[in-house]
ZAMARGU-4260 file (C-alpha; in steps of 0.2 Angstrom, whole numbers, plus 5000, padded with zeros to 4 digits):
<rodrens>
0) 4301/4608/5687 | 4300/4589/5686 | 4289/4587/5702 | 4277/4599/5691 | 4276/4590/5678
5) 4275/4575/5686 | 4260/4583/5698 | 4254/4590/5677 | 4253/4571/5673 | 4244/4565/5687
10) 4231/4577/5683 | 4229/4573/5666 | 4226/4555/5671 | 4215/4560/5684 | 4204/4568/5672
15) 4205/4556/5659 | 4197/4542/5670 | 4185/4557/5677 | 4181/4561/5658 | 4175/4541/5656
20) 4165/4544/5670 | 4157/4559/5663 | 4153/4548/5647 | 4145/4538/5655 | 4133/4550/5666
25) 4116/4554/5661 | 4115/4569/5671 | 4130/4575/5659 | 4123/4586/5642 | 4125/4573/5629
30) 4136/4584/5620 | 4148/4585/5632 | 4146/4567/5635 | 4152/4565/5616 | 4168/4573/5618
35) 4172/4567/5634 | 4169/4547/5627 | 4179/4550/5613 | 4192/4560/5622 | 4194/4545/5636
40) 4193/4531/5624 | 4207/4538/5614 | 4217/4543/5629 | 4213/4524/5635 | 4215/4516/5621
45) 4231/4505/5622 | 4234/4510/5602 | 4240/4528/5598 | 4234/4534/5581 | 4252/4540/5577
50) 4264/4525/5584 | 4277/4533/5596 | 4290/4527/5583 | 4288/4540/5570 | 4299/4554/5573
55) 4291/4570/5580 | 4271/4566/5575 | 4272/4550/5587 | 4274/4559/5603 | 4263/4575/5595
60) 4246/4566/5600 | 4255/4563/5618 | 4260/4579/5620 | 4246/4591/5612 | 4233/4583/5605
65) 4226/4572/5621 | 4230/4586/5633 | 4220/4598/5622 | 4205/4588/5620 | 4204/4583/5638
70) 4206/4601/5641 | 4192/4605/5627 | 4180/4589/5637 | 4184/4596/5654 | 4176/4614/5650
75) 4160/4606/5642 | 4157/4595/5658 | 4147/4604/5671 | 4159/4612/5684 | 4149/4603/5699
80) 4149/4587/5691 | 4164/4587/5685 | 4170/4589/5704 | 4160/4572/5708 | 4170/4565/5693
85) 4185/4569/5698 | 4184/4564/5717 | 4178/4546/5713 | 4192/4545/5697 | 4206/4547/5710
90) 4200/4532/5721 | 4197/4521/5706 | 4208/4512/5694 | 4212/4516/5675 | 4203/4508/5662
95) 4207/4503/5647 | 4196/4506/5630 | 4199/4490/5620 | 4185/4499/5608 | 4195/4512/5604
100) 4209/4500/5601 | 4201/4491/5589 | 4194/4506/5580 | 4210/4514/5576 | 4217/4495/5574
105) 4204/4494/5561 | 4207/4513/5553 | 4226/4507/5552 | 4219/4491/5540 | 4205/4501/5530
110) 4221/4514/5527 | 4234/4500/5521 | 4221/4493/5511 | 4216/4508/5502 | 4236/4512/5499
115) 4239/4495/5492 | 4224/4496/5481 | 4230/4515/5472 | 4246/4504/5471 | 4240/4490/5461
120) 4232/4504/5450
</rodrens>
């Protein structure tokens, strides 16, 4: 069970870089290359929306939420293409979404700022 889950993981991050790739495709409907940017840049993003220190919601977005989405990504990609994606993903690195990072850096401010100013209401 382990080794599959472990073989689970590998795919996931396979298709995560496949995914940026697909964003960044012209031949890829725009619609698809939506989803698949936003889906990649979260997934890449070195920030989780829910830190992992919260009990149960932390992991949530690990565990659910980013394997649904690049499940929901996947399907709107062109099956041929998404073949070509997935081929040149496993012989390159990961990236990293700073962007992303900074946007939900950012949402994280915009958030305590708001709560701070009901407060002093």
């Amino acid at each position: 069970m382990l080794t599959a889950l472990k073989a689970w993981a590998g795919r996931l991050g396979r298709d995560v870089v496949a995914l940026w790739l697909a964003a960044r495709d012209p031949r890829t409907p725009w619609r698809a290359r939506a989803l698949a940017g936003f889906v990649a840049a979260y997934a890449l993003s070195p920030i989780d929306l829910i830190p992992d220190f919260i009990p149960v919601f932390g992991y949530l977005d690990d565990l659910l939420i980013v394997p649904a989405g690049i499940w929901l990504a996947v399907r709107q990609v062109p099956p041929a293409l998404m073949i070509e994606f997935r081929s040149q993903a496993a012989a390159r690195a990961r990236p990293r979404s700073r962007v992303a990072a900074m946007l939900i850096v950012a949402l994280w401010l915009v958030a305590a700022g708001l709560i701070f100013w009901l407060w002093l209401r």
